[in-house]
Backbone as numpy.savetxt, mean C-alpha at the origin, in Angstrom:
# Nx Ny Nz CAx CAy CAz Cx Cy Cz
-3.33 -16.69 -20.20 -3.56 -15.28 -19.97 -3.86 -15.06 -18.49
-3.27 -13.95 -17.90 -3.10 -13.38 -16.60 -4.75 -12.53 -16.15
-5.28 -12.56 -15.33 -6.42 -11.93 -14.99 -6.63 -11.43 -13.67
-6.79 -10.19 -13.73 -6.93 -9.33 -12.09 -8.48 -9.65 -11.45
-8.81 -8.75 -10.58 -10.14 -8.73 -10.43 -10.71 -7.01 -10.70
-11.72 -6.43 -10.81 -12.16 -5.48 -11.39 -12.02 -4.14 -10.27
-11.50 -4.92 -8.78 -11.27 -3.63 -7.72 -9.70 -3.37 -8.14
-8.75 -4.60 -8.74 -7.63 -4.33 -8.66 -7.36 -3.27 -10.24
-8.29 -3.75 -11.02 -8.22 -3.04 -12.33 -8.73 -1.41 -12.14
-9.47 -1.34 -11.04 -10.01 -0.05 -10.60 -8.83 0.97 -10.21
-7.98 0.24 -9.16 -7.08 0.93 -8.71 -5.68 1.24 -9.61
-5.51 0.20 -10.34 -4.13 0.48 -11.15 -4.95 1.35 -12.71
-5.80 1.49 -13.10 -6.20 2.43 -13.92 -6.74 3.71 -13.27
-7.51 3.60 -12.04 -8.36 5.11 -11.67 -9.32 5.07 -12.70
-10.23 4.40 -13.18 -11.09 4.41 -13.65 -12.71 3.76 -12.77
-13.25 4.20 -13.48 -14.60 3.49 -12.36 -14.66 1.98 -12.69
-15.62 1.44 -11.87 -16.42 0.53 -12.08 -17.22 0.34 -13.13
-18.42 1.47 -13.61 -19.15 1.51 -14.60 -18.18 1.51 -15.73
-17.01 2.33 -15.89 -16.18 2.61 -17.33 -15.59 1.33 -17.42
-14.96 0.68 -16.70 -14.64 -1.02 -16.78 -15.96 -1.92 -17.05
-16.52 -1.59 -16.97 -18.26 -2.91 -17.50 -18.16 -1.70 -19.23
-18.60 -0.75 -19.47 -18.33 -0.57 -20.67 -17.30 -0.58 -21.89
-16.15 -0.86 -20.74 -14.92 -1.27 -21.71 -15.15 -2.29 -21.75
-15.87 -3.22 -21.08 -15.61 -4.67 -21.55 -16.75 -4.67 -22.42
-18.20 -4.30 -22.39 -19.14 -4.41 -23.48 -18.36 -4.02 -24.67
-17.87 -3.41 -24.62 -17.34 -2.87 -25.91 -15.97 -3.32 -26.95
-15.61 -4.47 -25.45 -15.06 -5.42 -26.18 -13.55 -5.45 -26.14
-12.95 -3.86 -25.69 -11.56 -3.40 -24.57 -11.03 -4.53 -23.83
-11.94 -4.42 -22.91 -11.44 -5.55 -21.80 -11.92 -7.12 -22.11
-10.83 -7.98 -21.80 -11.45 -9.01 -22.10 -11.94 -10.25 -20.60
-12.15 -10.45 -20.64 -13.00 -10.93 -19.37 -12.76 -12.68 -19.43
-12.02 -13.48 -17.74 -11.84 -14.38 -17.79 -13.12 -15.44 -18.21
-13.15 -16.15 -18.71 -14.33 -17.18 -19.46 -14.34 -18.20 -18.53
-14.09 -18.69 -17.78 -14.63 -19.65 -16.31 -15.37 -18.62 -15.44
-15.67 -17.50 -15.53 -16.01 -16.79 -14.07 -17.24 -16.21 -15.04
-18.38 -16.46 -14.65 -19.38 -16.21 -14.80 -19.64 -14.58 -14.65
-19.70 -13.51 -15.25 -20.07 -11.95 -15.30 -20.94 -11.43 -14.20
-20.22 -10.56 -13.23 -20.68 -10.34 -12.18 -19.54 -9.50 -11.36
-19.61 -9.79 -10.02 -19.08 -9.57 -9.21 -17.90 -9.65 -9.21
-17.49 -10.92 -9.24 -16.39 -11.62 -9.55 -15.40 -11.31 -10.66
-16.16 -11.09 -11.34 -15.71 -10.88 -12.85 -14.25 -10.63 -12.67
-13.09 -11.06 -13.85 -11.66 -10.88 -13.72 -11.52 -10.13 -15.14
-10.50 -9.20 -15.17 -10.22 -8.92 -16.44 -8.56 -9.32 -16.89
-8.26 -9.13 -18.48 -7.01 -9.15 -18.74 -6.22 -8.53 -18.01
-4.93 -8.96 -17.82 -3.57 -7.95 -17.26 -3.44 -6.95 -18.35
-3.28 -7.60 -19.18 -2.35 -7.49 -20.71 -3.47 -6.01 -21.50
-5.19 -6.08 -21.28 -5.90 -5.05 -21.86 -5.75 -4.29 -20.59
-5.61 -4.42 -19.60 -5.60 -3.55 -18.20 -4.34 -2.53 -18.55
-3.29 -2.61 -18.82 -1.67 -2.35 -19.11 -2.04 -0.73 -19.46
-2.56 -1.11 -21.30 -2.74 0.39 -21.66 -3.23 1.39 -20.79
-4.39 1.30 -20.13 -4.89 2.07 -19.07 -5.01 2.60 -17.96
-3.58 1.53 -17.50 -3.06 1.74 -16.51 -2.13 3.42 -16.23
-2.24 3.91 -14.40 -1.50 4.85 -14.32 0.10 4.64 -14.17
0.15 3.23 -13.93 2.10 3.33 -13.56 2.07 2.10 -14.90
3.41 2.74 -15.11 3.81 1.64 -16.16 3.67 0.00 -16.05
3.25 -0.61 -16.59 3.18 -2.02 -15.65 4.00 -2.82 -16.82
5.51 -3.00 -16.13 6.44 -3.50 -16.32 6.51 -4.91 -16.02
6.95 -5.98 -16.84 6.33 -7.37 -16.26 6.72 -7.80 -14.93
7.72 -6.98 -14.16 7.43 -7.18 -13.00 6.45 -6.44 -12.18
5.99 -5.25 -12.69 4.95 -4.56 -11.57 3.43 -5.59 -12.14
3.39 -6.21 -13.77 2.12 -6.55 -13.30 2.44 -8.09 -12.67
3.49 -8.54 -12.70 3.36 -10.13 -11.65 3.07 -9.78 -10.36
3.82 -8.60 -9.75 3.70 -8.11 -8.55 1.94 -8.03 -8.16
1.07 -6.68 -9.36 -0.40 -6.62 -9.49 -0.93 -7.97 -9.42
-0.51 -9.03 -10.05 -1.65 -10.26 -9.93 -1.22 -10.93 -8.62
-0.48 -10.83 -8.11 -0.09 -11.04 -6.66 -0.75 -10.91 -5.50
-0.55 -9.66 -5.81 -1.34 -8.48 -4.87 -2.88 -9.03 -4.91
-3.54 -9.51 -6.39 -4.94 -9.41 -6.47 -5.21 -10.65 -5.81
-4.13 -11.58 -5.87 -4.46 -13.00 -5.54 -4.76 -13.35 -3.63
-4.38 -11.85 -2.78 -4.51 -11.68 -1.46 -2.87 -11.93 -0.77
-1.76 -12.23 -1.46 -0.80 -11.92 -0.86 -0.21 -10.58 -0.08
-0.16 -10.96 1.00 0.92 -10.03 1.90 1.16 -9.08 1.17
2.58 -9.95 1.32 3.64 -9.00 0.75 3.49 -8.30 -0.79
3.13 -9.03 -1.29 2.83 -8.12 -2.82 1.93 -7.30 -2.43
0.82 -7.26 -1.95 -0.18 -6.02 -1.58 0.72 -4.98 -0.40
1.50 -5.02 0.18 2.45 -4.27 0.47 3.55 -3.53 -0.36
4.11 -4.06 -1.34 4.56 -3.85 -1.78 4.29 -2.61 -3.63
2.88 -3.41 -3.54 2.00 -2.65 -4.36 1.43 -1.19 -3.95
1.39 -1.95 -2.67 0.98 0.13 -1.85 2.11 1.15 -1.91
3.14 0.24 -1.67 4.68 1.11 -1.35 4.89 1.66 -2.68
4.31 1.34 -3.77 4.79 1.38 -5.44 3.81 3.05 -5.88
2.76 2.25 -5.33 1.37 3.36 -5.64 2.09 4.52 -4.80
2.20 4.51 -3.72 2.97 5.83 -3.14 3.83 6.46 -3.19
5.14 6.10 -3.94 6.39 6.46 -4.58 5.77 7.03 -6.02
4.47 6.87 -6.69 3.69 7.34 -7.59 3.10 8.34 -7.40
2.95 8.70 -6.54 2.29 9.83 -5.88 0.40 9.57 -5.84
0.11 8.17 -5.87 -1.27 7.51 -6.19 -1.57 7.11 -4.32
-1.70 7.80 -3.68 -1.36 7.88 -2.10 -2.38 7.03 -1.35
-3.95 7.43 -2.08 -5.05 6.63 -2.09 -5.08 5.20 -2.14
-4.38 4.96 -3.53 -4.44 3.42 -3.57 -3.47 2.98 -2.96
-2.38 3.97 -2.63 -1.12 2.55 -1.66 -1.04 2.87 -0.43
-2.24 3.72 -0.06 -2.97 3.20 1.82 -3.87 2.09 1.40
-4.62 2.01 0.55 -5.15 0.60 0.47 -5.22 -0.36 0.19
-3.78 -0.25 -0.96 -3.12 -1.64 -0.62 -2.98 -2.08 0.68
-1.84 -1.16 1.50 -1.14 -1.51 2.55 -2.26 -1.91 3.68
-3.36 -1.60 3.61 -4.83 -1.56 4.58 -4.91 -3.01 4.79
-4.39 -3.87 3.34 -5.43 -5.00 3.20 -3.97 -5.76 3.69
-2.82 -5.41 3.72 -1.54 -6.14 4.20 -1.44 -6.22 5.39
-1.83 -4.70 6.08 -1.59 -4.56 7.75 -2.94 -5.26 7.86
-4.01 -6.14 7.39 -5.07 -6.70 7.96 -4.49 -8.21 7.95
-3.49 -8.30 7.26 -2.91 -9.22 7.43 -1.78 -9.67 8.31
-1.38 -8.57 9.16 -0.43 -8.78 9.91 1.19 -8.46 9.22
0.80 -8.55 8.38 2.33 -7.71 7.45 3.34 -6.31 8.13
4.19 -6.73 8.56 4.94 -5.51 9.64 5.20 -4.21 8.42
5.55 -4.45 7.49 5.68 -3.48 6.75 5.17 -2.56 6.72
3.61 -3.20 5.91 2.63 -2.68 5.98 1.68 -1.89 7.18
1.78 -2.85 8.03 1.20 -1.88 9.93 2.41 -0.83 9.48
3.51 -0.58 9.74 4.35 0.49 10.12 3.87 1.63 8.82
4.00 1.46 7.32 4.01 1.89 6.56 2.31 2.81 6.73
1.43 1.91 6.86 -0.04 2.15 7.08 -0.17 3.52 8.49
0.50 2.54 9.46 0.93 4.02 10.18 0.98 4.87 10.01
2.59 5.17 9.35 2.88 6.46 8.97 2.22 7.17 7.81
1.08 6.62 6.90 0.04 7.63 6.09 -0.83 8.15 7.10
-1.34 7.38 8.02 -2.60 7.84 8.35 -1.91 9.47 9.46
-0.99 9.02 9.85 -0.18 10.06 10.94 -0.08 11.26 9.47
0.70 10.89 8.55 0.85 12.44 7.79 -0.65 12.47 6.92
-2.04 11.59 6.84 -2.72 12.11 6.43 -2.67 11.87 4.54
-1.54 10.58 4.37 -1.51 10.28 3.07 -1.99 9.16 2.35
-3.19 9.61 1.62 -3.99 9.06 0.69 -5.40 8.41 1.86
-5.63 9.41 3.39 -6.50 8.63 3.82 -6.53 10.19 4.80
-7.88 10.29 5.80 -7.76 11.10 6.93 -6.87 11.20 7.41
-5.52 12.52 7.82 -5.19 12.65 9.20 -5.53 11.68 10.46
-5.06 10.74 10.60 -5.55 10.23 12.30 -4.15 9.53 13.27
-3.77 10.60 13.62 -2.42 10.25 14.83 -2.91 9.14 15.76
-3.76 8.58 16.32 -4.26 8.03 17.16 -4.07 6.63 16.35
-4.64 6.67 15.39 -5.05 5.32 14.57 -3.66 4.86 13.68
-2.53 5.94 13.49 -1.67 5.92 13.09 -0.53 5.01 13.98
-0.51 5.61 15.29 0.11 5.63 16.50 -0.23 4.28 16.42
-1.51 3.71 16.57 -2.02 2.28 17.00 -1.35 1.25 15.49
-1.60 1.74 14.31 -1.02 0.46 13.36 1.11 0.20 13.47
1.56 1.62 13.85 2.84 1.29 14.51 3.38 1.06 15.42
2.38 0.78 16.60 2.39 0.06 17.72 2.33 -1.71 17.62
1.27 -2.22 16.51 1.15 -3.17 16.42 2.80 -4.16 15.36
3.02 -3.02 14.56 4.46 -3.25 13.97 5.57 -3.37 15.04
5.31 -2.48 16.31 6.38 -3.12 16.88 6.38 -3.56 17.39
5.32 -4.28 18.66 4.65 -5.46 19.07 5.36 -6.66 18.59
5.34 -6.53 17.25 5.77 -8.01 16.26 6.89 -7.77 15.87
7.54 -7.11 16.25 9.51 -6.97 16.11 9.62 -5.80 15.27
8.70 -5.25 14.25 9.10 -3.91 13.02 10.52 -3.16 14.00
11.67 -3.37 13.56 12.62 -2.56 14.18 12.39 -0.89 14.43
12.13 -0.32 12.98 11.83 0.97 12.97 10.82 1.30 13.56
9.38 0.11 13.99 8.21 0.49 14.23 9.10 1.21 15.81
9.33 -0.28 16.45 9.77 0.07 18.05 10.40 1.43 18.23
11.34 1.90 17.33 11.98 3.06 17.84 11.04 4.46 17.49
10.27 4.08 16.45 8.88 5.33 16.25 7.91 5.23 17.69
7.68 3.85 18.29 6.84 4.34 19.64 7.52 4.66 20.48
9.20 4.54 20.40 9.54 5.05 22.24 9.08 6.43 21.68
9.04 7.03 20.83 9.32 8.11 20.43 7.81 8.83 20.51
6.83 7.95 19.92 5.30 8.49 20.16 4.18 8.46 21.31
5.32 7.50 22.12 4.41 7.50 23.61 5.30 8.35 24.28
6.34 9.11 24.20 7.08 9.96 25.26 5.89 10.80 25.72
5.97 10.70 26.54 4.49 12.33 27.20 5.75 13.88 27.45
6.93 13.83 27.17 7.55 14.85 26.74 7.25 15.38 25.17
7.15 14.44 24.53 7.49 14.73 22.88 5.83 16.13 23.19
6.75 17.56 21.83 5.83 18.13 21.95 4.62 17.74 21.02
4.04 18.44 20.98 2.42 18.06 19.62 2.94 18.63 18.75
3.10 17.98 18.28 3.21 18.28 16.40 2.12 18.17 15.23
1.84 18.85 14.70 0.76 18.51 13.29 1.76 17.53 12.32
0.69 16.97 11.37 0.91 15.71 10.32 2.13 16.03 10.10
2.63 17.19 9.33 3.60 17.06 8.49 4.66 17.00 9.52
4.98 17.66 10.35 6.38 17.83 11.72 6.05 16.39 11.76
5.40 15.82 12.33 5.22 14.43 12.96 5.98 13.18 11.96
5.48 13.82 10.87 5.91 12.61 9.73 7.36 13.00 9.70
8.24 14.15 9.73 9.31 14.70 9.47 10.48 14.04 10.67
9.77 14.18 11.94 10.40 13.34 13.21 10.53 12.15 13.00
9.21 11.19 12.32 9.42 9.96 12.38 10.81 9.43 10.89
10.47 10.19 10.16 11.61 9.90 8.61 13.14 10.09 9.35
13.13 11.08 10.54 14.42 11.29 11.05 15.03 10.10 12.03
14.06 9.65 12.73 13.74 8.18 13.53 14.24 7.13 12.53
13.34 6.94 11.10 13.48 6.15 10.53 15.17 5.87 10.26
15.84 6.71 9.40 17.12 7.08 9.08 18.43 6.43 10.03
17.79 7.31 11.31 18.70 6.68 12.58 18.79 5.24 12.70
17.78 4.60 11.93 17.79 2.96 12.33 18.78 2.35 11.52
18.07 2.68 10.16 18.58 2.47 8.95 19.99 2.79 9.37
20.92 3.92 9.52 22.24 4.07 9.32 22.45 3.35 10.91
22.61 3.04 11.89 22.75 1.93 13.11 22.36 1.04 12.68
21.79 0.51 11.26 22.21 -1.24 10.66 23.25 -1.39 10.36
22.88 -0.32 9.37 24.10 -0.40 8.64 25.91 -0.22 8.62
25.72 0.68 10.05 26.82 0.77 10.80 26.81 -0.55 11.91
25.93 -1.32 11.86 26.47 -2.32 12.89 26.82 -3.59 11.87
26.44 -3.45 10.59 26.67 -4.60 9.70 27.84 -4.58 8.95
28.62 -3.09 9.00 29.64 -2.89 8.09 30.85 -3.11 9.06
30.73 -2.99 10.42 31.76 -3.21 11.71 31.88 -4.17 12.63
């Protein structure tokens, strides 16, 4: 049997902390038996499922125990999932714990919430800085979002214009791959 930890069971249900210790008193959740009740504590995948907000398809929960286990890329990938969910909260914090890892995805992706202000504060500055560090480390799309965010021409834009420029940025890359891979 598969077992998360009780922040990851937090986030893929939206339930509290306290309602997860009473689902498990109550006998719901079943709780890994090497890990002593606490902190630590792990619960089932499999009792986690029902309660969950996205369907957890046996690949989204291999992906979830992935993610819980401190991988990269699955905690990137788990944010990218939560946000195509419209769960915006939890897949800036997935991606939080990926771009702490150096994950280009994730810096670029982490970026662009905090710039439109999704699932975390508005902060262009702090936004600007996690897709700076994406392109630092090669993020293709990151690089062409900073020529674009350090221009001291570009005008000021609020969250949403800003995010709208960079998706148009993004696109341009994307179709110049793909036009350099098809020719």
């Amino acid at each position: 049997m598969d077992y998360i930890s009780l922040n990851t069971a937090i986030s893929i249900t939206g339930l509290s902390k306290r309602t997860l210790w009473r689902r498990i008193a109550e006998g719901v959740l079943r709780t890994d038996p090497t890990v002593e009740p606490g902190e630590r504590t792990r619960v089932a995948v499999e009792d986690v499922a029902p309660l969950a907000r996205l369907a957890l398809t046996p690949a989204l929960r291999e992906l979830a125990i992935a993610a819980d286990a401190g991988l990269a890329e699955a905690q990137c990938d788990l944010g990218l999932t939560f946000l195509a969910a419209g769960l915006d909260a939890e897949g800036a914090a997935w991606l939080a714990l990926a771009a702490n890892q150096a994950h280009l995805d994730a810096m670029h992706w982490l970026g662009r919430c905090l710039i439109a202000g999704r699932g975390v504060a508005a902060d262009e500055k702090g936004g600007v800085d996690w897709i700076a560090r994406a392109a630092n480390y090669g993020h293709v799309s990151a690089r062409a979002m900073v020529q674009y965010l350090y221009d001291p021409a570009r005008p000021a834009l609020g969250p949403a214009a800003l995010e709208a420029a960079l998706d148009a940025i993004e696109r341009r890359v994307v179709f110049e791959a793909l036009g350099a891979a098809g020719g």
